[in-house]
C-alpha positions in Angstrom: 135.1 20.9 76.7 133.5 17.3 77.0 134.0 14.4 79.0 133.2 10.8 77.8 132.0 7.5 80.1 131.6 4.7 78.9 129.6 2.1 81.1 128.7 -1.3 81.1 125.6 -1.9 82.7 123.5 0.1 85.0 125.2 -0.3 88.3 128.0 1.6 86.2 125.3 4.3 85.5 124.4 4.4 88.7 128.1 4.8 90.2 128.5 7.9 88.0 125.7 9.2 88.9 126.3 8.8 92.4 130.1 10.5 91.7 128.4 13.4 90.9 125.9 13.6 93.9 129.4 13.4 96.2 130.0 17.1 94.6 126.4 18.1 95.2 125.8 22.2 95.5 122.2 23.8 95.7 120.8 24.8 92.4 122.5 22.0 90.5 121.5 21.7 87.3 121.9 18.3 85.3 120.3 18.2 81.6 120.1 14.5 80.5 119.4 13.8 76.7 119.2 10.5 74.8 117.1 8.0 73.4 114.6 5.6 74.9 116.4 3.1 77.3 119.4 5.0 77.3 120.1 5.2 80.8 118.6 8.8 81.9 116.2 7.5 84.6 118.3 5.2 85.6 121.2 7.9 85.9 118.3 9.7 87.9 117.9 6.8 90.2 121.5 7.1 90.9 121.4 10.3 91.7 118.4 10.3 94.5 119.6 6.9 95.9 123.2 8.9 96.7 120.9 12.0 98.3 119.6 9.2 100.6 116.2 9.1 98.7 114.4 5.9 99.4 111.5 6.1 97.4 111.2 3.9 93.5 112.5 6.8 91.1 110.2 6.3 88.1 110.0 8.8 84.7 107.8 11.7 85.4 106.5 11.7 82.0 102.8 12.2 82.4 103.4 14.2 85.7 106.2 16.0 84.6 108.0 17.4 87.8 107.7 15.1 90.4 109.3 16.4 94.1 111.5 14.2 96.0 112.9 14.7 99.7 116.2 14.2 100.5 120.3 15.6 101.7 118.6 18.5 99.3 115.5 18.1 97.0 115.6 16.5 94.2 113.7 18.2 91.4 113.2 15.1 88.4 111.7 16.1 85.5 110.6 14.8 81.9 109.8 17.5 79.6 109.5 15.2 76.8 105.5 15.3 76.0 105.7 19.5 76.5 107.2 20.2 72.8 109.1 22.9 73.9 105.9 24.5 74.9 107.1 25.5 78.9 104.6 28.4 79.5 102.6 28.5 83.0 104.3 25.0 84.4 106.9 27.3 86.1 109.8 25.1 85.5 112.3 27.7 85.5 111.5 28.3 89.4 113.0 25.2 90.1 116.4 26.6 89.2 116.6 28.7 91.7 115.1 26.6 95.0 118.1 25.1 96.1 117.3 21.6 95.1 119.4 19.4 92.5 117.3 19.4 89.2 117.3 17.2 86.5 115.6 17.2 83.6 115.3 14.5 81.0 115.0 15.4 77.3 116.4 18.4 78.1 117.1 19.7 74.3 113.3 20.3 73.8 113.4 23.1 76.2 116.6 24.7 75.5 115.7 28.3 75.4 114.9 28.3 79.4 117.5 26.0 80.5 120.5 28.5 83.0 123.5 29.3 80.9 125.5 27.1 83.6 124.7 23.6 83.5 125.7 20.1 82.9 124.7 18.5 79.6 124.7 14.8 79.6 124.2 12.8 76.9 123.3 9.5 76.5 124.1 7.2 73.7 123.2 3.5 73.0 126.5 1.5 72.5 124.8 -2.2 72.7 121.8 -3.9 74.8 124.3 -3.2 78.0 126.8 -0.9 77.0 126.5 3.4 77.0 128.5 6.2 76.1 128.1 8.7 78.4 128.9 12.5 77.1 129.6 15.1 79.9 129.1 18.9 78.5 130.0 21.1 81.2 128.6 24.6 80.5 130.4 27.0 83.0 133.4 27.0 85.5 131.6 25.1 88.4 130.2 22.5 86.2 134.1 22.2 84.8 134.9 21.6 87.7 132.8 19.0 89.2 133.1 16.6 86.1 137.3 17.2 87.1 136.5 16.3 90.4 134.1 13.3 89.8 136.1 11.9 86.8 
């Protein structure tokens, strides 16, 4: 089962994103893929604004997990520069702390990712426009996209 979104600009990135933070539950588990610019830190910055996170949400990239305080935590991370390589960063504990986690470039560390999760990826229509694919892997994730789409 997928779901596609198609938005115009990033206030409509943000408004889905902030759709699915109305559904929150702990251990939420959103995987973003797509390329550069596509929208997945902006999705991100969605996301913590509707958890009533005030601080600038920027691309972890060189930190990798960075920690944020909100309605629950927000767990934002960029496992792009890893290579699939996850050993000793202990990003699979982060699953399990009762946080919502999301992790950009998701694909490249497949093998660790939970069983249930939402997939989301991200694909360049024009300068403005995205399509927006929802892959919903599990009955809970099934139904939050229902409920937020």
């Amino acid at each position: 089962m997928e779901f596609k979104v198609t938005t115009y600009n990033e206030e409509d990135t943000i408004e889905l994103a902030q759709n699915f933070e109305s559904e929150k539950f702990p251990n939420m588990i959103i995987c973003l893929d797509g390329e550069l610019g596509s929208g997945k830190t902006v999705f991100t910055k969605g996301i913590a604004m509707a958890l009533g996170i005030k601080e600038n949400i920027t691309s972890p990239t060189f930190t990798i997990i960075k920690e944020y305080d909100g309605e629950l935590p927000l767990y934002h991370m960029d496992v792009y520069r890893l290579d699939g390589v996850t050993d000793g960063i202990g990003i699979e504990e982060y699953f399990t702390k009762g946080g919502v986690v999301v992790i950009e470039w998701a694909d490249t560390i497949k093998d660790i990712l939970p069983k249930e999760r939402l997939d989301i990826k991200f694909r360049v229509i024009d300068e403005n426009k995205r399509l927006i694919i929802l892959m919903p892997h599990g009955r809970k994730y099934e139904e939050l996209c229902e409920a937020v789409l």
